[in-house]
N, C-alpha and C positions, 0 to 999 in steps of 0.2 A: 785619221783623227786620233790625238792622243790622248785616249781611253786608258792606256796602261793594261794589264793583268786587271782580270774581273775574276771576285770572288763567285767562286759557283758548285753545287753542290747539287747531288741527285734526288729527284724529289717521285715518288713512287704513288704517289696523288691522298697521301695520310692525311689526317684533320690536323691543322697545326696548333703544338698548344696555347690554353687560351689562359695566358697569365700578365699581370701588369710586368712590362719593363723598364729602368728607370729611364735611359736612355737610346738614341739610334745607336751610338756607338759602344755601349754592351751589349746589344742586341749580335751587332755583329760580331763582335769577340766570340758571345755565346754558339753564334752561326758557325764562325768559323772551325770550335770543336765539336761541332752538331758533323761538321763536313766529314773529319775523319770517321767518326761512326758509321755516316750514309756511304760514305765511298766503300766501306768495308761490304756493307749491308750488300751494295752495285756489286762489288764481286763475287758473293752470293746467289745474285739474279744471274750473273754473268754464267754460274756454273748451272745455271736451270735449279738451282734448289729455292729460287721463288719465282713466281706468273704472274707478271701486271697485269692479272684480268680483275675487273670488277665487275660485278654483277648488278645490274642497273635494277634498283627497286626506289618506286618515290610517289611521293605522294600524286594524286591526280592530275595530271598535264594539261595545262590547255595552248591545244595547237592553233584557236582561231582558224581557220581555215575554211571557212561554211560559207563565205562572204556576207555574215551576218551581220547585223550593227548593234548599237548599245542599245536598242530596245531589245535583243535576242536575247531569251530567257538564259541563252548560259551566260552571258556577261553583264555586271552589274552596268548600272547607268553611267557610271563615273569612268569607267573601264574601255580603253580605245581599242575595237579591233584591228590588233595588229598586223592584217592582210591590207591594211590601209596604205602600210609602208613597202609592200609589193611593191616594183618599178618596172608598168607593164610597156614590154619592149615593142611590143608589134603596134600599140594604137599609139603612143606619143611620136610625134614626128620632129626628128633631130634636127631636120633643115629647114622648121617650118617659120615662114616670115616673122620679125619680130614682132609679139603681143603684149599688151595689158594682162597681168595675173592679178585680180584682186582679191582679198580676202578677209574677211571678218574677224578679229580677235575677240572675244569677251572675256574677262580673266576674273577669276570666283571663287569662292573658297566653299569645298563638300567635305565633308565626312567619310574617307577611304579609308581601305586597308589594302595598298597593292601586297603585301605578304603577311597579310592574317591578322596584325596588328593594327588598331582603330586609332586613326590622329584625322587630324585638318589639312587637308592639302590643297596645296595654289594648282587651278587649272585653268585650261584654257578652253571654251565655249563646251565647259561641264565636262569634259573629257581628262582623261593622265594614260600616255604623255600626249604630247601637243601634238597638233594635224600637220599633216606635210607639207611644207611647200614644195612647189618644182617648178621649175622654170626653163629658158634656152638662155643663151647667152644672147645678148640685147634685147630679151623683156625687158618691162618695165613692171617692177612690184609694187602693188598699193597693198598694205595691210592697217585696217582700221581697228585700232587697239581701243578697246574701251575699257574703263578700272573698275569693274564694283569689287575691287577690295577692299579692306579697311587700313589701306595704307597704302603711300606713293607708290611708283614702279616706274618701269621704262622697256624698251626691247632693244636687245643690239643683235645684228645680225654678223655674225662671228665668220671671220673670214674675205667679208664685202670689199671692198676697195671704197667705196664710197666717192670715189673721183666725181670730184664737183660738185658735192652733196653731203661733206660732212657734219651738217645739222640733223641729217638720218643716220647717223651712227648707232645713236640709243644710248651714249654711256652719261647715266646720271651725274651730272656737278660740273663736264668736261665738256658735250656739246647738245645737252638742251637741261633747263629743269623736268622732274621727275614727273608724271603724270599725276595729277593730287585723286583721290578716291572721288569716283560718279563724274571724271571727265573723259573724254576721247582726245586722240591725236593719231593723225594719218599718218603714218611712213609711206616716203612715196619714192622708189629708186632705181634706176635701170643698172643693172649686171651687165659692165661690159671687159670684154678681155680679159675672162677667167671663166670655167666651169669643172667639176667636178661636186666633192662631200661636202660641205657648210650644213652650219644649224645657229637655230637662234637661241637665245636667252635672256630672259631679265637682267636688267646690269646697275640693280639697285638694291645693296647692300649684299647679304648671302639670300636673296630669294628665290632664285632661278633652282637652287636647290630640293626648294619646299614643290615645284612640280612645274614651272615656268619655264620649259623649254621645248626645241622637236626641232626635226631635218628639215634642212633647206639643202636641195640638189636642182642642181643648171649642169643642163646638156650643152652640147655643142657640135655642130659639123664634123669638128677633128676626133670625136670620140669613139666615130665610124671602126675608124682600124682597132680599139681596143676591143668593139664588140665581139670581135671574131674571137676573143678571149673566152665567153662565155653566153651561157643561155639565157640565164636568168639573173636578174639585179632587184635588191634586196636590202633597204635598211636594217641595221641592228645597234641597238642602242643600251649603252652600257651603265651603270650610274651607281654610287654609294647610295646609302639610304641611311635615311634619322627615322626612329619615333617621335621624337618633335620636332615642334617647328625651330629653324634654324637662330629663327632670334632670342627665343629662350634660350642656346646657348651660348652668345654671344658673351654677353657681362663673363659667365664664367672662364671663358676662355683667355677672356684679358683681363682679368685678376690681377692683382699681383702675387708673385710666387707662383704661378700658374707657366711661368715661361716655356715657348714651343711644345704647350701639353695643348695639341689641338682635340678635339670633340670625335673620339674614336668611333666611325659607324657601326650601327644596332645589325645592319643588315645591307647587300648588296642584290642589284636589280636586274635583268636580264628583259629586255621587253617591255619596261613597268610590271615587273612580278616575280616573284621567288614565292619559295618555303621557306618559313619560321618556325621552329620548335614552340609553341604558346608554355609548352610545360617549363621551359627555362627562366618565364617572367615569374619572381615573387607576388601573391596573393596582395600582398600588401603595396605593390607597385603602381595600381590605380589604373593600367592599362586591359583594354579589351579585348581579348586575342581568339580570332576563330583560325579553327585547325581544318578550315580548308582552303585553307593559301594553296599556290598552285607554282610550278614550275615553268618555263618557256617552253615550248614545243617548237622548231623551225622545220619545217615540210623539205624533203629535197626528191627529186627525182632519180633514181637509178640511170648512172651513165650519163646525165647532162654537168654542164658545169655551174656552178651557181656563185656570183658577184656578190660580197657580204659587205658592204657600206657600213663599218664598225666603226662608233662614234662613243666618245668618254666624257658622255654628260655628267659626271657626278662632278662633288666638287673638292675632293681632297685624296682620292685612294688611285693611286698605279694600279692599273688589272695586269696580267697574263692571259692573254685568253687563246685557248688553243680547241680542237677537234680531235677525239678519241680518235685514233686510224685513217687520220687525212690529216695530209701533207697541204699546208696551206702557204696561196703563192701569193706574195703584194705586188700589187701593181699600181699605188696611190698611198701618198702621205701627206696628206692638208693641202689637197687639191692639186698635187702635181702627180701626173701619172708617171710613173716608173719603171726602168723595165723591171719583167718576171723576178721578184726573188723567193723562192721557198724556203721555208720556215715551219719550226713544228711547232712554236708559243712565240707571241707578241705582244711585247711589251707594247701598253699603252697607256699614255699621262693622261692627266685632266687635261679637256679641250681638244686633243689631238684627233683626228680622224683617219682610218688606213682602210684602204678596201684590200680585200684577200678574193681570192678564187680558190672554191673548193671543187672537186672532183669529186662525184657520189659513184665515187667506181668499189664501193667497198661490199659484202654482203649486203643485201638487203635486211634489213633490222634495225635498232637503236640505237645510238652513241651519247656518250655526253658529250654537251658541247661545257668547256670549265671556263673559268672567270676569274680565275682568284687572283683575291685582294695581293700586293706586296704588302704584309704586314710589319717588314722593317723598315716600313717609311712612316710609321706611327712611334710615338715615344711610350707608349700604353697600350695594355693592351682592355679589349673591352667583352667582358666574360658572355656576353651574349651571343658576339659576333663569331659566325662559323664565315670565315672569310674564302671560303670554297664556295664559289657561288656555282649554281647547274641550271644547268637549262639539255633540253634532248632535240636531236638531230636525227628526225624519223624519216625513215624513208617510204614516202608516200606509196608505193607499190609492192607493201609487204604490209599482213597480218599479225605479225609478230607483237603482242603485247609487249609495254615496254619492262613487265615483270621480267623478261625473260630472253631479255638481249645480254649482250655480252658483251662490254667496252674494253679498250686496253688504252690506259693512258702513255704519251711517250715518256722513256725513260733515260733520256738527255740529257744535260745537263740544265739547273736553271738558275736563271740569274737571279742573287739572292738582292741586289743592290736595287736601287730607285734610280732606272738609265731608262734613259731610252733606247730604241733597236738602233743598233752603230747606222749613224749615217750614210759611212763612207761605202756602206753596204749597198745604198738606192742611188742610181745612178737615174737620173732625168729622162724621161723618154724623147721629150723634147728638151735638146740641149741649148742651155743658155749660160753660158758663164759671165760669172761678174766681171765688171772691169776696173780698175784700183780706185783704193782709196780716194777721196778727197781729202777728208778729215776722218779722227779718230775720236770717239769719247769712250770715257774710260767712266762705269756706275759699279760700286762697291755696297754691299747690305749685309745688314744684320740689324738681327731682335735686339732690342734695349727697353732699359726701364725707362718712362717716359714720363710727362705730365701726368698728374694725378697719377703716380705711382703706377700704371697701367704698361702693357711689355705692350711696344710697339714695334714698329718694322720703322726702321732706317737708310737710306739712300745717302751714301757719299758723307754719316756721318753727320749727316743735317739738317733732315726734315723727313717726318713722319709723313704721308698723305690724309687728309680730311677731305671731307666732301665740302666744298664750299655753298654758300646761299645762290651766290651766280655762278654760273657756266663761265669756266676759265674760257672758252670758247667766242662768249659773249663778249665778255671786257678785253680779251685781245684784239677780237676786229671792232670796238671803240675806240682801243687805243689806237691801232695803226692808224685808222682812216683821220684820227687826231693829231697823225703825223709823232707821235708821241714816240722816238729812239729809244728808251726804257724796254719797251715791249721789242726788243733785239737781243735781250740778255739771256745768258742762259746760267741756270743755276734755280737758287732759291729765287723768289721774283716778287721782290718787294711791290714793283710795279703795278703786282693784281691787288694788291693790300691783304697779302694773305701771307702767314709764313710757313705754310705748309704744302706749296706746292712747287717742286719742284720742277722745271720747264726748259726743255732743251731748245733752242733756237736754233732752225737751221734757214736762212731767209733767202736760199736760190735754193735751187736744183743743184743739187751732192749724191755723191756717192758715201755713203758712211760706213765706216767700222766701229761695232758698237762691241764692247769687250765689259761683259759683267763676269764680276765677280765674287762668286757667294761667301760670305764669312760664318753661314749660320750651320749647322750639323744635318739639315733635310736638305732634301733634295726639291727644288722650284721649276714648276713648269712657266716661260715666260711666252706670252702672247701680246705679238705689236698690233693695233689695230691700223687697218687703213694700208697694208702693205704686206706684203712675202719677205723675204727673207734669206740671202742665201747662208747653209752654215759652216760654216768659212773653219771649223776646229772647236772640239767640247775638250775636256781634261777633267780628272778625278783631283787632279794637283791643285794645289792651293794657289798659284800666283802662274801667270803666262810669261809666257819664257819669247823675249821680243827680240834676242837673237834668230828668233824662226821664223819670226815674222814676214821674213823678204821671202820664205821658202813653202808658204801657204798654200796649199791645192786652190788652184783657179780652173781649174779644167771641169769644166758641166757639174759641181759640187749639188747635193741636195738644197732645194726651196721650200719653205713653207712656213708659217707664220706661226706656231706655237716650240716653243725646243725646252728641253728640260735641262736646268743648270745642276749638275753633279754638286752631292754635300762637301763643302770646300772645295771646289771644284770653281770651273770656269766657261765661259762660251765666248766665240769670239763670233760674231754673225756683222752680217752687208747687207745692203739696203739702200733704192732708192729714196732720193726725198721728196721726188717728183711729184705727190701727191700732197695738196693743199688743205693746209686747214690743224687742227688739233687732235691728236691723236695718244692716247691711253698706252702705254706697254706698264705692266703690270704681269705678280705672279696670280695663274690662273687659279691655284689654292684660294676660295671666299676665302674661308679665315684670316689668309694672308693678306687678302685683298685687305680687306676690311682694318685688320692693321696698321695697314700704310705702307703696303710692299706695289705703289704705282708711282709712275711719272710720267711727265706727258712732252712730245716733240711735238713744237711746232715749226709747222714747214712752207714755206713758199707764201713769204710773209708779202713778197710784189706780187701776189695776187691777192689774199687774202687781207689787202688793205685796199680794193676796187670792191670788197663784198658788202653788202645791203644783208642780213638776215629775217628769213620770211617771216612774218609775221604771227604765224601760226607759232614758231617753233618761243619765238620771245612771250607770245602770250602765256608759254605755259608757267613761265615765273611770275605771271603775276594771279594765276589761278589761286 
């Protein structure tokens, strides 16, 4: 993969400072003479004239562990006990006949503080975060969403394939209207020929942020030989955090003059919960802050191995997340299992999902486990945000207060940049290589000023995305089955009467090369729905170099459906088109979302001109 030279610098696990900067690319300048200082500092530690030990002291922990539920006096109501995302291996059965999983959504808006500070958050049946799904590969999922919010919504289930069912996608404007407030809609969809990490989320406007999301994991038969991996399997979920709701900052974000100055996070979440300092909010700031916000707790056992199903529900900030004194192996990236690779930090984007295997071969006692934000993927900085996010990694068969443990962070190099973990690093456990092109498209973006003066997102120089009144979805299989050739075009698509959706046509079964190319200064995490993905080459360079083109690694490359496009930078990724229907790639940044950083392929236009759409799913446009 051409990655190039990565800037990287030793990071000793200090508070980073908390000051505005004007841009990414002073930021990095700045980093880069921040480097020679640390490297000096590293050879310092190198001669033992300093100890990366830290001395773990923090506020109250809660380990969840009692198998209590939210009526349990130590957890408020609104508060999901996190042993719910336990994944108990001995009673679910891998091979067991395909089932019916159904489940009850309710989605409502309480008054929390997951980290000490009082706002409104979106939850699901009174709970943050959302209940687990799990399933085997060929269930069939029914989830009954009902809205009493005071505003539309939708669920997409991030990862699905949806074959044959892309009316249960969930993504509002693309393939259903939105759910209106005090109505219900069933998703109703069977998972086949895929399992591993998925999770779901609202895909209606930036809400999913406000607390509208949680894991969805499907087993399967072949998952058999990874078990021998480990003991225990374990969701953990990662996420930015606002003190308000996401739509209050929306207008300011797309301002004008406001350009690529996204909505810097107050705070980052480990479990649904952190510590917040209350003493850093101004008196006169209107916010309500108790100071007994709490920290994560994750239980391990001495000597077993334990499977961490690490998910990046937030919706703007790259983590690192790593383990004081364990060595953590991947073996999964966005559902493709891979072989062993160890790692002491992992880079992780919005969306992305990696499971690790730890080893609790360490003393019994404390550790922290870290989280921290990349803060050079923000153009600002926000004087609240201690972007060291913590959580502790106790080891269930030891006494040890966690006053009184002793953590050592690694003292490695770490990547200052907004990348992802190199590809070329995961190698498939099950090998599938692409096979060539069909066809090529070529998608170019960037921020502009736009209508009403507002900085928008740009695709090809052409069209901003809006959410339309109908489901691109809808009017494409009106037009086909109207025999209508229009609806074969790709590009801007006058066709739906809309000029802000741009729409790829691909009307058989292709093999595609899709080559984006970022013109904006951040880094974009891109997520295709309705498919994998293989990633065919990422680059920090500004333009792909198509003399290489013939000399592309095709041998078992990494799959998976989310990739992060380097700041000026490039990705070149493959993809079937085998699957029917209309489908959303967008970056997974809300903000950007929201912008107009989406566009939608459609595929397998000689089927999806034989479709009838259910009745259910057209009602809800006219709710």
């Amino acid at each position: 993969m051409g990655t190039g030279s990565t800037a990287r610098e030793k990071s000793y696990g200090q508070p980073v400072e908390k000051q505005k900067g004007p841009t990414r690319l002073a930021l990095i300048i700045s980093g880069a003479f921040a480097l020679f200082i640390i490297i000096a500092s590293g050879l310092c530690s190198g001669l033992g004239l300093r100890l990366n030990h830290e001395r773990i002291a923090v506020p109250p922990v809660e380990t969840n562990t009692s198998g209590g539920t939210a009526s349990s006096p130590t957890l408020p109501p609104w508060r999901r006990d996190m042993s719910e995302y336990d994944l108990d291996m001995d009673s679910w059965d891998i091979d067991a006949e395909p089932t019916t999983r159904n489940y009850n959504f309710v989605l409502s808006e309480v008054t929390a503080a997951p980290d000490g500070v009082v706002r409104q958050l979106f939850v699901i049946n009174g709970q943050f975060p959302g209940p687990l799904i799990r399933a085997n590969r060929g269930d069939r999922i029914v989830v009954n969403v009902t809205n009493h919010l005071s505003e539309p919504t939708s669920m997409h289930w991030h990862g699905m394939f949806q074959n044959g069912t892309n009316w249960m996608d969930g993504t509002a404007g693309i393939t259903q209207c939105p759910i209106p407030p005090g109505k219900s809609f069933l998703y109703n969809f069977t998972v086949e020929n895929q399992y591993g990490t998925f999770w779901y989320h609202s895909h209606y406007s930036t809400q999913y942020m406000d607390g509208l999301f949680g894991p969805l994991i499907v087993h399967s038969p072949e998952e058999a030989r990874f078990r021998e991996l480990y003991d225990h399997d374990q969701v953990v979920i990662l996420q930015d955090y606002y003190h308000n709701v996401s739509s209050t900052l929306i207008p300011g974000y797309l301002a004008p003059g406001n350009e690529n100055n996204e909505p810097v996070p107050d705070n980052g979440l480990l479990q649904g919960t952190n510590y917040f300092n209350c003493s850093s909010l101004a008196t006169a700031s209107g916010y309500i802050c108790h100071d007994n916000s709490t920290r994560a707790a994750i239980p391990v056992q001495r000597n077993k191995r334990h499977r961490l199903r690490l998910i990046n529900a937030g919706g703007f900030a790259e983590f690192q997340f790593s383990i004081d004194n364990h060595t953590l192996s991947v073996i999964e990236a966005d559902a493709t299992m891979v072989e062993p690779l160890e790692v002491h930090r992992l880079e992780i984007s919005v969306a992305q999902r990696y499971s690790v295997i730890l080893t609790a071969d360490q003393e019994a006692g404390n550790y922290w486990i870290r989280v921290d934000m990349n803060t050079l993927c923000f153009t600002a900085r926000n004087p609240l945000l201690d972007p060291a996010i913590k959580g502790i990694l106790t080891y269930t068969n030891t006494s040890t207060d966690p006053e009184e443990g002793i953590s050592t962070d690694w003292s490695d190099a770490r990547n200052v940049l907004c990348q992802d973990l190199n590809s070329t690093l995961l190698v498939p456990a099950e090998p599938e290589s692409p096979p060539p092109a069909d066809v090529v498209y070529s998608l170019k973006f960037a921020f502009m000023i736009g209508a009403y003066t507002l900085s928008r997102a740009y695709v090809n120089e052409s069209v901003s995305w809006t959410v339309p009144d109908v489901p691109t979805l809808n009017t494409a299989v009106s037009g086909l089955r109207s025999g209508n050739q229009t609806f074969n075009t790709t590009g801007v698509a006058p066709s739906y009467g809309f000029e802000n959706q741009y729409i790829i046509s691909i009307p058989e079964n292709q093999v595609v090369d899709l080559l984006i190319t970022n013109m904006d200064e951040g880094a974009h995490p891109f997520h295709l729905h309705g498919h994998e993905f293989w990633v065919m080459a990422t680059s920090p360079e500004q333009y792909f170099p198509w003399h290489t083109y013939g000399s592309l690694n095709t041998t078992n490359p990494l799959r998976r459906d989310t990739v992060t496009v380097d700041a000026y930078g490039w990705a070149l990724i493959r993809f079937r088109s085998d699957n029917p229907g209309m489908w959303a790639f967008h970056c997974h940044i809300t903000w950007h979302m929201e912008a107009g950083l989406l566009v939608q392929f459609q595929t397998r236009n000689d089927l999806m001109k034989d479709w009838t759409l259910p009745e259910d799913v057209l009602g809800l446009c006219e709710a």
